[in-house]
Structure formats: C-alpha cells, structure tokens
DRENDO-1510 file (C-alpha; in Angstrom, 1 decimal, always signed):
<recs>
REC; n; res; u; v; w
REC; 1; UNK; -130.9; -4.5; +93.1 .
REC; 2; UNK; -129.7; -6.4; +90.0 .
REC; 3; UNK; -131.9; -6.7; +87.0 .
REC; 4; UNK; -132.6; -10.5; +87.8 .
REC; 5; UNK; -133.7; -9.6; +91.3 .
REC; 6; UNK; -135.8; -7.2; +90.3 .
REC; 7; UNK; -137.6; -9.4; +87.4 .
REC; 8; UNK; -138.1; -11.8; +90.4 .
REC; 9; UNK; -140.2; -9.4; +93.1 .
REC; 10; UNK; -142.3; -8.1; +89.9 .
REC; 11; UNK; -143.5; -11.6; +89.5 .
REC; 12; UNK; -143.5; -12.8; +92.8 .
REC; 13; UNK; -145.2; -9.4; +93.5 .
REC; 14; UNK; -148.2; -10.9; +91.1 .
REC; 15; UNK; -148.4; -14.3; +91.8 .
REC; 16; UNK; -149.1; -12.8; +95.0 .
REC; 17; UNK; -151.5; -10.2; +94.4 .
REC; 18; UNK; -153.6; -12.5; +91.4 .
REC; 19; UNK; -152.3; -15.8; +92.6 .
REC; 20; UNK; -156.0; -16.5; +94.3 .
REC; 21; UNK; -158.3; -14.9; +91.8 .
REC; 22; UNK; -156.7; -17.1; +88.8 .
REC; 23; UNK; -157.1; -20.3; +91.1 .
REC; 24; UNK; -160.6; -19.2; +91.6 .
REC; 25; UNK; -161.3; -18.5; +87.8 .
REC; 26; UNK; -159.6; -21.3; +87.1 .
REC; 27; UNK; -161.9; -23.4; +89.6 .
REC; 28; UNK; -165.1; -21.5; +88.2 .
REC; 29; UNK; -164.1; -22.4; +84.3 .
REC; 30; UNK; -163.1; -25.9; +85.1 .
REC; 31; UNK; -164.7; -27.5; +88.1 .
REC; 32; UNK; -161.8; -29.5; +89.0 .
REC; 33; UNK; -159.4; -28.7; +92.3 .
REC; 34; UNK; -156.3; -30.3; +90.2 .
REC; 35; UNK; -156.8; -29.3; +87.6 .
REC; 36; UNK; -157.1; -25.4; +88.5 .
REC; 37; UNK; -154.1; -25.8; +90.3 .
REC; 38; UNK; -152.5; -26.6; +87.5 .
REC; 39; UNK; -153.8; -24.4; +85.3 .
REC; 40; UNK; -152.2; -21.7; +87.3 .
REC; 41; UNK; -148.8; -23.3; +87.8 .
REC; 42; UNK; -148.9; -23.3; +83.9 .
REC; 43; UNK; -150.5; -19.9; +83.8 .
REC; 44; UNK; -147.0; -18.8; +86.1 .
REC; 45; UNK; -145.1; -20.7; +83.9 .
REC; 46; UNK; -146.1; -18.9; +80.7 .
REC; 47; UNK; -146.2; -15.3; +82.8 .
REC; 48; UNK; -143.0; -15.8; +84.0 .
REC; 49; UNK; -141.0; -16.5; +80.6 .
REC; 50; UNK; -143.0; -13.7; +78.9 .
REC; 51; UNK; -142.4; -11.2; +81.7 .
REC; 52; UNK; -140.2; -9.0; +79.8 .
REC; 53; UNK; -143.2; -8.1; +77.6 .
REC; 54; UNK; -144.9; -7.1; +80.2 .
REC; 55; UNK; -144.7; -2.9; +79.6 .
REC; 56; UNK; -148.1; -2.3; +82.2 .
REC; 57; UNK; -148.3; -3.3; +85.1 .
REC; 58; UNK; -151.8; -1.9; +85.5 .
REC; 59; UNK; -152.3; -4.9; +82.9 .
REC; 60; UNK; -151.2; -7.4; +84.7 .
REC; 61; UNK; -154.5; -9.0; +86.3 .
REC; 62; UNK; -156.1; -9.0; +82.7 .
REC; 63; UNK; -152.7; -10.3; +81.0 .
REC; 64; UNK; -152.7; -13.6; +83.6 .
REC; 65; UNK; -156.3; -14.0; +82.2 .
REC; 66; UNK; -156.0; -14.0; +79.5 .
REC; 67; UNK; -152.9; -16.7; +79.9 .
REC; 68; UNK; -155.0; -19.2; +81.8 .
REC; 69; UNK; -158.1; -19.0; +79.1 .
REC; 70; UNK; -155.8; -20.2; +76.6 .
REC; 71; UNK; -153.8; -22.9; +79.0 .
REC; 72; UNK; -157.4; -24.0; +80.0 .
REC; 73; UNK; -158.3; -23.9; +75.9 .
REC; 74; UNK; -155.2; -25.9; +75.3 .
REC; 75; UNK; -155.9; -28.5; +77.7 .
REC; 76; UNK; -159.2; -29.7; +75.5 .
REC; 77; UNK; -156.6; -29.5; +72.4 .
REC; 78; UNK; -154.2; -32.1; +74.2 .
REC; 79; UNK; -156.9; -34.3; +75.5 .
REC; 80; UNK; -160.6; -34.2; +77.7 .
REC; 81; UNK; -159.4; -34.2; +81.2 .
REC; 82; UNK; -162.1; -36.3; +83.8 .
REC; 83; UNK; -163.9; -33.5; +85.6 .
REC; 84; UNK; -165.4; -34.1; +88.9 .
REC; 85; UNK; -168.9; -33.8; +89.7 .
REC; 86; UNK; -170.0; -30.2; +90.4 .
REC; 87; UNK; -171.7; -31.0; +92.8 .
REC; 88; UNK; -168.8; -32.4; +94.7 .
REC; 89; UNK; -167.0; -29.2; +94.1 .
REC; 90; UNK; -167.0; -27.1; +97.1 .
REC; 91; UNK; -165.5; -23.4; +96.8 .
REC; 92; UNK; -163.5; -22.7; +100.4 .
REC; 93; UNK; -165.6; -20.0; +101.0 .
REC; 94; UNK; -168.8; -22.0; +101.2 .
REC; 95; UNK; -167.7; -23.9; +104.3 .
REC; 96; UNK; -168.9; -21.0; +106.3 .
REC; 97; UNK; -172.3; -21.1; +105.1 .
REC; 98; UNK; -175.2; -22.6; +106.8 .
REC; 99; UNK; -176.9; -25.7; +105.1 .
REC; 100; UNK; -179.5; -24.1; +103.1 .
REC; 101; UNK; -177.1; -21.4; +101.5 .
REC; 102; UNK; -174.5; -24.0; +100.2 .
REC; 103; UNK; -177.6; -25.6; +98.2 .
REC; 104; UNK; -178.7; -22.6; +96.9 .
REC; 105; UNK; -174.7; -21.7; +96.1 .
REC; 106; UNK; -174.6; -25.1; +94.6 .
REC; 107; UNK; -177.6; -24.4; +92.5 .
REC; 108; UNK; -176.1; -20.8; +91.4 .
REC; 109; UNK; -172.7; -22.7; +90.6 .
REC; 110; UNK; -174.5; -25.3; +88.3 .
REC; 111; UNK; -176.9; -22.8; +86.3 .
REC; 112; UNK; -173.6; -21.0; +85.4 .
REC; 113; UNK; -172.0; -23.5; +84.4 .
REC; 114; UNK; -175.0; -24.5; +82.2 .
REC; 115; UNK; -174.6; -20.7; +80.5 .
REC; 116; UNK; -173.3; -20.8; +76.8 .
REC; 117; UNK; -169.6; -20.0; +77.5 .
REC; 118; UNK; -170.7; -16.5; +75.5 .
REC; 119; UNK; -172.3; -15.7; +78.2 .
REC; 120; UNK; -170.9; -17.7; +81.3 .
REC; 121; UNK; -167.4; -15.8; +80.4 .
REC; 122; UNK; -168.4; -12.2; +81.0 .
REC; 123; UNK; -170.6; -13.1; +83.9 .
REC; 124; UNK; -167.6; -15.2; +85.5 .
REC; 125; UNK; -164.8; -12.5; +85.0 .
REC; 126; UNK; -167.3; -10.3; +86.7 .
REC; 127; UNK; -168.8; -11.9; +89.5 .
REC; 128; UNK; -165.4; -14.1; +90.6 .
REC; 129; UNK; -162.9; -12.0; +89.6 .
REC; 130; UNK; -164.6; -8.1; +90.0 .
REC; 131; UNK; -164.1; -7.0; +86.2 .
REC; 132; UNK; -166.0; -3.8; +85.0 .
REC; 133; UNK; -167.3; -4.1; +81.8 .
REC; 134; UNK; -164.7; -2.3; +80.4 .
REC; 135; UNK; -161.9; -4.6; +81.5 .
REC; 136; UNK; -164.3; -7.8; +79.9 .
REC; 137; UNK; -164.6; -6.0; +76.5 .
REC; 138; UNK; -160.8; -6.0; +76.2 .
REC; 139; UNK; -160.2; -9.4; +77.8 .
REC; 140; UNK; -162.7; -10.7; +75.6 .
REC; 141; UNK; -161.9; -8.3; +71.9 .
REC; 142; UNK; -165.6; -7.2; +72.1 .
REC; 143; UNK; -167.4; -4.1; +72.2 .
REC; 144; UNK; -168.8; -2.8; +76.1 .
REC; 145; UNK; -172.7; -2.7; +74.6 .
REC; 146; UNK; -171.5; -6.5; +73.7 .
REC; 147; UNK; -170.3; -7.6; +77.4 .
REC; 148; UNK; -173.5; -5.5; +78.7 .
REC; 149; UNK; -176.2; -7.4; +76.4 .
REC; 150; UNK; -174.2; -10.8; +77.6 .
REC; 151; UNK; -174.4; -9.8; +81.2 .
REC; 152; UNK; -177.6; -9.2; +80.8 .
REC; 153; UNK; -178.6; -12.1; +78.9 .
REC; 154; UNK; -176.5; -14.4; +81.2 .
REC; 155; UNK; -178.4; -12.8; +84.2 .
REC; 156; UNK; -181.9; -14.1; +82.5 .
REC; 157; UNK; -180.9; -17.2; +81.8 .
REC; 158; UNK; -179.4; -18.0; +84.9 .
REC; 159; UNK; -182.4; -16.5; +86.5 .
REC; 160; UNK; -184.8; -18.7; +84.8 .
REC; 161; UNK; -183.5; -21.8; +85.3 .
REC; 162; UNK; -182.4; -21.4; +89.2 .
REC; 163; UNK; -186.5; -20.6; +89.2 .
REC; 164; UNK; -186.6; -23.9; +87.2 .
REC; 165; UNK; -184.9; -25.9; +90.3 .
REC; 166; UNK; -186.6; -23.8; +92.8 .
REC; 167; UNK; -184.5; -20.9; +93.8 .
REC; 168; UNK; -186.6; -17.8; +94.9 .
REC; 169; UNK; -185.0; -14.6; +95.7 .
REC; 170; UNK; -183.4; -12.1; +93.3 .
REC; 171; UNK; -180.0; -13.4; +91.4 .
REC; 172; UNK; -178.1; -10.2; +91.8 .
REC; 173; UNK; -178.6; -10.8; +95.5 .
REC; 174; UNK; -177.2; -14.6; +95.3 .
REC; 175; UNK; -173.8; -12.9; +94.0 .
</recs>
C-alpha cells in the first residue's frame, strides 16, 4: 500500500470511529442540526490537511476535539449563526423514549446549556463523549483537581435548577 493510500484508511479509519461523537458534541455545544454537521465537515477538513502531524493515534479522539472547539469558536468570530430553539432540538436517541422521559431529557439538555461554558465543557466532554478526567484536563490545559471541582460544581448547579423546573430524582441517574 502506497503512502497516499495509507494516509487515506488512517483518516477514513477516524472519521469512522469519532465521526458520531463529534456530531454529537458538536450538537450538545451548538444546538443546531446544520450547523453541527457542518462543524464536523470543517472539523474533517482541518483533520485531514493536518494529518501528517498526527504522531498518536491514541490522540486522535482528543485531537478532533479539540479541532471542532475552535471551528465552533471561529464561527462566533465570522458571524452569530440563528440557533434553533432547544427545545425543538431532539437528539436521535430520544425518539425511543416514552413521553415523560423526553421532557425530563429536554429539561436536563436546557439546564446544561444554561451552565457557564467553564463548567458546561467538562461536564459535556464527559457525559456525551465518555472523557475521564484526565483526558478533560488536557483537552482543556487545566489541572485534574480543576476538571473535578468543575464537575462537581456543574453537577450542583445543574441539580439545582432541574429542581427549579421540577425534576425529582438524582442527576447522576438522568445521565
């Protein structure tokens, strides 16, 4: 296998094995079907022309992060893109819920998205895309006692206000 056959399966090889966490981080952070689907075409885009730099493959899922946070960041410096309604926003996996669970996954989505992003980041990259807090703290260029005091902190404040609008249960459960 040639050198430019062998660049191509090591990218197709992770557009297929991250391809549907960075749409759904990309949904999570933005709200907005289009434009996480473009955020990931660009993410590609960008992956694709710095593949060469690419020495780890173990650092892979972080790397295509870590692209998209900054095409999503780049996207407010080129212009405020319409957003749908988050409540409009339904995540595929919430089709096979009954009724009363896609309210309360509704409710969960919202309160996130509420979070400071200081604390909605390290609670997303861990509940949506399976982090440890190891991986967050070098995503994010913060120390692990940082990404746990965030976690928690995210976790309270989320808590509190899905008690706010009504939600009983326990949070950790409703992840």
């Amino acid at each position: 296998m040639n050198t430019e056959a062998r660049r191509h399966a090591k990218f197709n090889g992770l557009a297929e094995a991250y391809g549907a966490d960075l749409y759904r981080y990309a949904m999570w952070i933005c709200g907005n079907d289009a434009l996480a689907k473009d955020l990931v075409q660009e993410t590609y885009l960008r992956a694709w022309k710095a593949l060469d730099k690419l020495n780890d493959i173990k650092a892979a899922k972080s790397w295509m992060i870590t692209i998209l946070r900054r095409e999503f960041a780049r996207t407010f410096e080129r212009k405020v893109p319409k957003f749908a309604d988050v409540d409009e926003v339904i995540v595929r996996e919430e089709r096979e819920l009954e009724p009363e669970d896609r309210t309360e996954v509704r409710l969960l989505r919202k309160g996130i998205l509420k979070l400071p992003p200081k604390y909605r980041e390290p609670l997303l990259m861990q509940v949506v895309l399976g982090f440890s807090c190891e991986e967050i703290a070098a995503e994010l260029e913060i120390s692990k006692s940082a990404v746990m005091t965030q976690l928690f902190r995210a976790r309270e404040q989320l808590k509190a206000r899905l008690q706010k609008d009504g939600v009983t249960g326990n949070v950790h459960e409703l992840f």
